[in-house]
C-alpha positions in Angstrom: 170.4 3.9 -49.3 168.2 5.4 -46.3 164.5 4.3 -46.2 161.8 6.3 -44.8 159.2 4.4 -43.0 155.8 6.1 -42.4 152.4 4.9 -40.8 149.6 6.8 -42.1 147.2 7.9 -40.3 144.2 10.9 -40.0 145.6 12.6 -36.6 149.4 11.3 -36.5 151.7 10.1 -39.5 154.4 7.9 -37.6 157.9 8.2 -38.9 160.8 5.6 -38.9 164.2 5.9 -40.8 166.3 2.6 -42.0 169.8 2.7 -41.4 172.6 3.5 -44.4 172.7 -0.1 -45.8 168.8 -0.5 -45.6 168.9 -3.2 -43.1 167.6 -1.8 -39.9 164.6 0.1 -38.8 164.5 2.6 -35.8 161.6 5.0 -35.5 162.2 8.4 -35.9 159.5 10.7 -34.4 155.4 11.6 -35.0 154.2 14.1 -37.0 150.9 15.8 -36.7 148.6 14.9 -40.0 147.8 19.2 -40.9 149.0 21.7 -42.8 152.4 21.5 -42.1 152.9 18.2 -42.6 154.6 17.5 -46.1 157.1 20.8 -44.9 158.2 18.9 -41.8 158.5 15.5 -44.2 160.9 17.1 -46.8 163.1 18.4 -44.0 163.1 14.9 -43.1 163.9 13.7 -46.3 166.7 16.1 -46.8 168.3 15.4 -43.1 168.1 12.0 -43.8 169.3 11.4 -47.4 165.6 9.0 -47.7 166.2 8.0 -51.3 162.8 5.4 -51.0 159.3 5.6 -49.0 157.5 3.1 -47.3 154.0 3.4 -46.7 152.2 1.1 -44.6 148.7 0.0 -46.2 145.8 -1.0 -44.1 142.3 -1.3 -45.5 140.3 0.9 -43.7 141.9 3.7 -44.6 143.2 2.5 -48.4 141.2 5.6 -50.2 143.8 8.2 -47.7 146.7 6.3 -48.1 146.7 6.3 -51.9 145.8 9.7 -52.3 148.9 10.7 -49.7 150.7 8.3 -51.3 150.6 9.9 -54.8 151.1 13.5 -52.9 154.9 12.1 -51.7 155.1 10.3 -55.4 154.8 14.0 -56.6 156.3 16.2 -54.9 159.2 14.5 -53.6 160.1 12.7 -56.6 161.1 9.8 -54.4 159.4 6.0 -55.2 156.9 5.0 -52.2 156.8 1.5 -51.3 153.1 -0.2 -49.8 153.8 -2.8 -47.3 150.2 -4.5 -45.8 150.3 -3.1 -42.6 148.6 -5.8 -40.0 148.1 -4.4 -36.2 151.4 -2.7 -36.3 149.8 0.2 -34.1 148.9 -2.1 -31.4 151.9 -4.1 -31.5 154.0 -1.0 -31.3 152.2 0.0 -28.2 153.0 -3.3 -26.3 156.1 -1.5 -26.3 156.1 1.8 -25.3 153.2 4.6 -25.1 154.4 7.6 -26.0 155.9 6.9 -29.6 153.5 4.2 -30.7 153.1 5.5 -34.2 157.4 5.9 -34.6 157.5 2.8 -33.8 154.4 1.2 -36.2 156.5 2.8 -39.1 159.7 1.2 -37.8 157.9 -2.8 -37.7 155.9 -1.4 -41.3 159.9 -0.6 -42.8 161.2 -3.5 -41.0 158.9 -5.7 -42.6 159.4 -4.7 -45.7 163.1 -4.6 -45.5 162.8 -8.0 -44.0 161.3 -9.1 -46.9 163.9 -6.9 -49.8 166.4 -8.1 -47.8 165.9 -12.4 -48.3 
């Protein structure tokens, strides 16, 4: 079972993919937030086998997130997952720069994994 990890947000939606056994996050790549996005995520979610979503929830931006997360619900037919999202951005860019959001989806999946998991 393959997990899809995403951090929401209004520019860039971060992506992050678990491993077969659902163990292990590893960030996948960032997606622009337009037009094109929910194309580019069911590619994704084909490639990728991603039988479950994880959506990281932050409050701030709670109205977005529930309204995207119903979209994926919808469309894809696939159960979304919230997991509290706390600084994951900011950790993620301790890190490295240039795939800050990848990897804020990867600690968001791996968190909730974590927690599946034990």
């Amino acid at each position: 079972m393959r997990l899809l990890g995403i951090d929401y947000g209004a520019k860039r939606i971060g992506l992050a993919v678990s491993d077969e056994g659902g163990s292990l996050a590893f960030p996948k790549e960032v997606l622009l937030n337009d037009a094109g996005l929910f194309e580019s995520l069911e590619k994704i979610i084909k490639e990728e086998k991603v039988s479950e979503i994880v959506i990281g929830e932050a409050d701030l931006i709670s109205k977005e997130v529930e309204v995207f997360t119903k979209e994926l619900s919808q469309r894809f037919k696939i159960q979304v997952h919230k997991e509290k999202e706390y600084l994951t951005t900011l950790e993620a860019r301790r890190y490295q720069i240039g795939l800050a959001d990848a990897r804020a989806a990867a600690l968001i999946l791996q968190r909730y994994l974590d927690r599946r998991n034990h």
